[in-house]
N, C-alpha and C positions, 0 to 999 in steps of 0.2 A: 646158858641161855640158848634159846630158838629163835632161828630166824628164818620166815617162812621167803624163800625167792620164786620170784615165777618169771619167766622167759616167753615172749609168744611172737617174736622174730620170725619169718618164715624165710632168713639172709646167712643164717648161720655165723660163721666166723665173722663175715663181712657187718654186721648188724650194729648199730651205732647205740640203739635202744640197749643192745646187748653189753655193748662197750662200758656204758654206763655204769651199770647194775655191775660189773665187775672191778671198775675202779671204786663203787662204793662198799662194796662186799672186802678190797681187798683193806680200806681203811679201818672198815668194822674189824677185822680181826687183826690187826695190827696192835687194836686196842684194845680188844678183846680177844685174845688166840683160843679159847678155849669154847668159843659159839659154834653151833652145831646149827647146818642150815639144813634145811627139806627144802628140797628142787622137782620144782616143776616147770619143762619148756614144752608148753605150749604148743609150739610151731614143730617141732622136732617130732612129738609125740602127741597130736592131737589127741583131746577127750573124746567121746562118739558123740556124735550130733544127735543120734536122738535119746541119748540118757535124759535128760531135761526132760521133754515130753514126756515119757514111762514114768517119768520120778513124782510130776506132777498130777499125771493122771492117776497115779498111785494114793497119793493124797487124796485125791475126793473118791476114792475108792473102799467100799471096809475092807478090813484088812483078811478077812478069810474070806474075799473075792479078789484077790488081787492074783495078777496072773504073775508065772514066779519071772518073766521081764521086768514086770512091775516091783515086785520084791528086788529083786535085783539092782533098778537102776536106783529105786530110795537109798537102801543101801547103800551104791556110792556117793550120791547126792550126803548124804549123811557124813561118812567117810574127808570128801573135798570137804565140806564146811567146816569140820571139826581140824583141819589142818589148818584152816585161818584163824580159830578158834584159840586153838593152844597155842597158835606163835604168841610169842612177845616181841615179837618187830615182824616187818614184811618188808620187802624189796621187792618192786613191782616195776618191767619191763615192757610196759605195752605201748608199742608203737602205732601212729597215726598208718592206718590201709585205707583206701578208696572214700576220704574225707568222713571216720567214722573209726569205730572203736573196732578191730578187727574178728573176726568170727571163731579164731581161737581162745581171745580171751571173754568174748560176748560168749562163750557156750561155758566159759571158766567161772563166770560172776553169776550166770543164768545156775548154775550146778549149785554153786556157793549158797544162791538165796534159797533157792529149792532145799537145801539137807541145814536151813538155820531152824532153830525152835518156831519161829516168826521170821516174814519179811523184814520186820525192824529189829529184830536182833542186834544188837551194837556189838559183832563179832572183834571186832578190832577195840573198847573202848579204851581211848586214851593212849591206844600202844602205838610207837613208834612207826609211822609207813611212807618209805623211801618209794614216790613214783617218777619212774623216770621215763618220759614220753620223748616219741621224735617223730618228725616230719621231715619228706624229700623237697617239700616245696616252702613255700613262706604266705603266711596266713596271716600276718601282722596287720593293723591300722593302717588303711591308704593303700592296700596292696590287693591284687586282680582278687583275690579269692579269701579275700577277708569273710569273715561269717562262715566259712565253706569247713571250718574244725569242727566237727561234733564228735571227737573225742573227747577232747582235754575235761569241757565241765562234765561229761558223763561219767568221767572219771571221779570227779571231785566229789558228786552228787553221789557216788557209790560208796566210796571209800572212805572217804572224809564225813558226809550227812548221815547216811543208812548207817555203815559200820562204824561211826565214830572215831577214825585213826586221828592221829597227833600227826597228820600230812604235812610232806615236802612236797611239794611239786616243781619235778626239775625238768625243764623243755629243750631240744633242742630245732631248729628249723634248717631249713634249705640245706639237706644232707648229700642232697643228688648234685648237688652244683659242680663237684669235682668229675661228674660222669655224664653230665648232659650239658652239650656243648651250647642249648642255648641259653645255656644257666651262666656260661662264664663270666659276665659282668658281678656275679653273687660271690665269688669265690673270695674275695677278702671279707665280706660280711659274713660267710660259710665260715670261716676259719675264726672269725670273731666270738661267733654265735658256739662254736663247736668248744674253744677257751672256755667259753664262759662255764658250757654245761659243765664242762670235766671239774673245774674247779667248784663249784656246786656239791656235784658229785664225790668230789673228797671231803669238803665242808659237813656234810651231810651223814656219811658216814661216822666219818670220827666223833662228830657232835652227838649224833644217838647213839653210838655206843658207849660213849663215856658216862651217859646219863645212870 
Protein backbone atom coordinates (compact mmCIF):
# COMPACT_ATOMS: atom_id res chain seq x y z
CA UNK A 1 0.00 0.00 0.00
CA UNK A 2 0.86 3.99 -0.60
CA UNK A 3 0.46 6.39 1.37
CA UNK A 4 1.02 9.84 0.11
CA UNK A 5 2.26 12.26 3.42
CA UNK A 6 2.83 15.98 2.92
CA UNK A 7 4.40 18.15 5.57
CA UNK A 8 4.30 22.01 5.09
CA UNK A 9 5.33 23.23 8.78
CA UNK A 10 7.84 25.89 8.40
CA UNK A 11 8.81 24.82 12.63
CA UNK A 12 10.56 21.84 11.91
CA UNK A 13 11.05 19.45 14.80
CA UNK A 14 9.11 21.85 16.89
CA UNK A 15 5.72 21.65 14.54
CA UNK A 16 2.58 20.24 16.31
CA UNK A 17 0.91 19.95 12.64
CA UNK A 18 4.09 17.81 12.25
CA UNK A 19 3.65 15.83 15.42
CA UNK A 20 0.42 14.75 14.35
CA UNK A 21 1.04 13.29 10.95
CA UNK A 22 3.70 11.20 12.83
CA UNK A 23 1.79 9.87 15.53
CA UNK A 24 -0.69 8.88 12.74
CA UNK A 25 1.86 7.59 10.30
CA UNK A 26 3.36 5.65 13.18
CA UNK A 27 -0.27 3.81 13.96
CA UNK A 28 -0.64 3.11 10.21
CA UNK A 29 2.27 1.05 10.09
CA UNK A 30 1.91 -0.72 13.18
CA UNK A 31 -0.86 -2.08 11.46
CA UNK A 32 0.22 -2.20 8.45
CA UNK A 33 4.27 -2.52 8.37
CA UNK A 34 4.61 -3.18 5.02
CA UNK A 35 3.18 0.57 3.57
CA UNK A 36 5.36 2.55 1.76
CA UNK A 37 4.88 6.24 2.09
CA UNK A 38 6.10 9.28 -0.69
CA UNK A 39 6.91 12.39 1.36
CA UNK A 40 6.63 15.53 0.63
CA UNK A 41 7.58 18.66 3.21
CA UNK A 42 6.59 21.46 1.99
CA UNK A 43 8.06 23.95 4.42
CA UNK A 44 11.44 22.13 4.36
CA UNK A 45 11.54 22.04 0.55
CA UNK A 46 9.38 24.44 -1.01
CA UNK A 47 7.83 23.82 -4.60
CA UNK A 48 8.89 27.06 -6.87
CA UNK A 49 6.28 29.70 -6.78
CA UNK A 50 6.10 30.13 -10.09
CA UNK A 51 5.55 26.52 -11.48
CA UNK A 52 1.65 27.14 -11.29
CA UNK A 53 1.74 30.10 -13.38
CA UNK A 54 4.14 28.33 -16.41
CA UNK A 55 1.93 25.33 -15.91
CA UNK A 56 -1.13 27.02 -16.43
CA UNK A 57 -0.20 29.29 -19.05
CA UNK A 58 1.01 26.32 -20.63
CA UNK A 59 -2.29 24.91 -20.90
CA UNK A 60 -3.92 27.75 -22.94
CA UNK A 61 -0.89 27.52 -25.01
CA UNK A 62 -0.56 25.01 -28.21
CA UNK A 63 1.65 22.74 -27.38
CA UNK A 64 4.46 23.51 -30.28
CA UNK A 65 4.35 27.15 -28.93
CA UNK A 66 5.00 26.44 -25.58
CA UNK A 67 8.30 27.77 -24.27
CA UNK A 68 10.32 24.69 -22.79
CA UNK A 69 9.67 26.70 -18.96
CA UNK A 70 6.43 26.12 -20.01
CA UNK A 71 6.92 22.42 -21.00
CA UNK A 72 8.82 22.09 -18.04
CA UNK A 73 6.59 23.28 -15.25
CA UNK A 74 3.35 21.13 -16.97
CA UNK A 75 5.45 18.55 -16.55
CA UNK A 76 5.78 18.86 -12.88
CA UNK A 77 2.41 20.09 -12.42
CA UNK A 78 1.67 16.64 -14.05
CA UNK A 79 4.23 14.76 -12.02
CA UNK A 80 2.56 16.40 -8.28
CA UNK A 81 -1.00 15.38 -9.29
CA UNK A 82 -0.37 12.00 -10.35
CA UNK A 83 1.42 11.44 -6.81
CA UNK A 84 -2.00 12.11 -5.23
CA UNK A 85 -3.37 10.29 -7.79
CA UNK A 86 -1.75 6.83 -7.12
CA UNK A 87 -1.76 7.24 -3.36
CA UNK A 88 -4.43 5.05 -1.77
CA UNK A 89 -4.44 7.10 1.39
CA UNK A 90 -2.92 10.76 2.18
CA UNK A 91 -1.78 12.08 5.43
CA UNK A 92 -1.89 15.62 5.13
CA UNK A 93 -0.10 18.31 7.56
CA UNK A 94 -1.16 21.60 6.94
CA UNK A 95 -1.20 24.04 9.41
CA UNK A 96 -3.14 27.32 10.00
CA UNK A 97 -0.25 30.74 8.89
CA UNK A 98 -1.51 34.19 9.03
CA UNK A 99 -5.39 33.20 9.35
CA UNK A 100 -5.28 31.10 5.96
CA UNK A 101 -4.04 28.10 4.29
CA UNK A 102 -0.29 28.57 4.13
CA UNK A 103 1.65 29.45 0.70
CA UNK A 104 3.40 26.19 0.78
CA UNK A 105 0.72 24.16 0.68
CA UNK A 106 -1.59 26.93 -1.35
CA UNK A 107 1.39 26.42 -4.27
CA UNK A 108 1.04 22.38 -3.42
CA UNK A 109 -2.92 22.18 -4.14
CA UNK A 110 -2.45 25.18 -6.82
CA UNK A 111 0.25 22.57 -8.64
CA UNK A 112 -2.09 19.45 -7.83
CA UNK A 113 -5.24 21.02 -9.67
CA UNK A 114 -3.09 22.51 -12.47
CA UNK A 115 -1.37 18.56 -13.61
CA UNK A 116 -5.25 16.81 -12.78
CA UNK A 117 -6.95 15.71 -16.16
CA UNK A 118 -9.77 18.51 -15.03
CA UNK A 119 -10.15 20.84 -12.16
CA UNK A 120 -12.68 18.33 -10.86
CA UNK A 121 -10.89 15.31 -11.18
CA UNK A 122 -11.77 13.35 -7.85
CA UNK A 123 -7.99 12.67 -7.49
CA UNK A 124 -8.54 11.22 -4.06
CA UNK A 125 -12.09 9.25 -4.72
CA UNK A 126 -13.10 7.60 -1.75
CA UNK A 127 -9.49 7.02 -0.54
CA UNK A 128 -8.65 7.35 2.82
CA UNK A 129 -7.28 11.21 3.86
CA UNK A 130 -5.89 11.77 7.32
CA UNK A 131 -5.86 16.11 7.68
CA UNK A 132 -4.26 17.18 10.34
CA UNK A 133 -4.50 21.05 10.99
CA UNK A 134 -3.20 23.31 13.83
CA UNK A 135 -3.48 26.68 15.18
CA UNK A 136 -1.21 28.92 17.66
CA UNK A 137 -4.23 30.70 18.60
CA UNK A 138 -8.06 29.75 19.38
CA UNK A 139 -10.67 30.36 16.69
CA UNK A 140 -13.60 28.73 18.46
CA UNK A 141 -17.30 30.14 19.09
CA UNK A 142 -17.34 33.24 21.34
CA UNK A 143 -13.65 33.74 21.03
CA UNK A 144 -11.91 37.40 19.72
CA UNK A 145 -11.22 36.01 16.31
CA UNK A 146 -13.75 33.57 15.58
CA UNK A 147 -14.51 33.55 11.67
CA UNK A 148 -10.74 34.72 11.36
CA UNK A 149 -9.88 30.47 10.16
CA UNK A 150 -9.85 30.33 6.49
CA UNK A 151 -8.05 27.32 6.50
CA UNK A 152 -9.83 24.58 7.78
CA UNK A 153 -13.02 24.71 5.30
CA UNK A 154 -10.68 25.49 2.28
CA UNK A 155 -9.36 22.47 3.21
CA UNK A 156 -12.42 20.43 3.31
CA UNK A 157 -13.59 22.16 0.05
CA UNK A 158 -10.36 20.77 -1.47
CA UNK A 159 -9.92 17.52 -0.34
CA UNK A 160 -12.98 16.31 0.78
CA UNK A 161 -15.53 18.28 -2.45
CA UNK A 162 -13.05 18.62 -5.61
CA UNK A 163 -10.87 15.53 -4.78
CA UNK A 164 -13.43 13.36 -3.16
CA UNK A 165 -11.26 11.85 -0.04
CA UNK A 166 -13.12 9.60 2.72
CA UNK A 167 -11.71 12.93 5.14
CA UNK A 168 -10.62 12.96 8.80
CA UNK A 169 -10.29 16.14 9.82
CA UNK A 170 -8.26 16.43 12.92
CA UNK A 171 -7.71 20.08 14.52
CA UNK A 172 -5.74 21.18 17.11
CA UNK A 173 -5.88 24.99 18.69
CA UNK A 174 -4.10 27.33 21.03
CA UNK A 175 -0.49 25.74 20.29
CA UNK A 176 1.41 28.84 21.28
CA UNK A 177 -0.06 29.11 24.77
CA UNK A 178 2.96 27.29 26.24
CA UNK A 179 5.27 30.10 24.64
CA UNK A 180 3.38 33.23 24.80
CA UNK A 181 2.98 34.48 28.02
CA UNK A 182 -0.20 36.13 27.34
CA UNK A 183 -1.69 32.86 26.52
CA UNK A 184 -1.17 31.42 29.99
CA UNK A 185 -4.62 31.50 31.40
CA UNK A 186 -5.01 28.77 27.82
CA UNK A 187 -2.54 26.45 29.07
CA UNK A 188 -4.83 23.75 30.71
CA UNK A 189 -7.36 24.07 27.73
CA UNK A 190 -3.82 23.97 25.32
CA UNK A 191 -3.14 20.74 26.94
CA UNK A 192 -6.82 19.46 26.71
CA UNK A 193 -7.15 20.42 23.19
CA UNK A 194 -3.57 19.08 22.44
CA UNK A 195 -4.91 15.23 24.31
CA UNK A 196 -7.47 15.37 22.40
CA UNK A 197 -5.74 15.83 18.94
CA UNK A 198 -3.13 13.04 19.57
CA UNK A 199 -5.61 10.59 20.47
CA UNK A 200 -7.60 11.39 17.21
CA UNK A 201 -4.58 11.00 15.55
CA UNK A 202 -4.06 7.45 16.75
CA UNK A 203 -7.84 6.67 16.13
CA UNK A 204 -7.24 7.60 12.83
CA UNK A 205 -4.59 6.04 11.86
CA UNK A 206 -5.20 2.59 12.97
CA UNK A 207 -8.86 2.81 11.76
CA UNK A 208 -7.61 3.51 8.02
CA UNK A 209 -5.27 1.22 7.85
CA UNK A 210 -6.99 -1.68 8.99
CA UNK A 211 -9.62 -0.85 6.50
Amino acid sequence: MTVLRIDSSIQGPASASSELADIAEAEWTAVRPGTTFVRRHLGSSPLPADAWANAIHAKFTPEEQRTAVQREALAFADRIAAEVRDAEAVILALPLYNWGVSQHAKTWIDLVLAGATDPNERLLDGKPAIVLTTRGGGYGPGSPREGWDHNTDFLRRIIGDVWGADLTLIERELTLAAVTPAMAPFIDAANDLKKAAHEAAIHAGRTFAAR
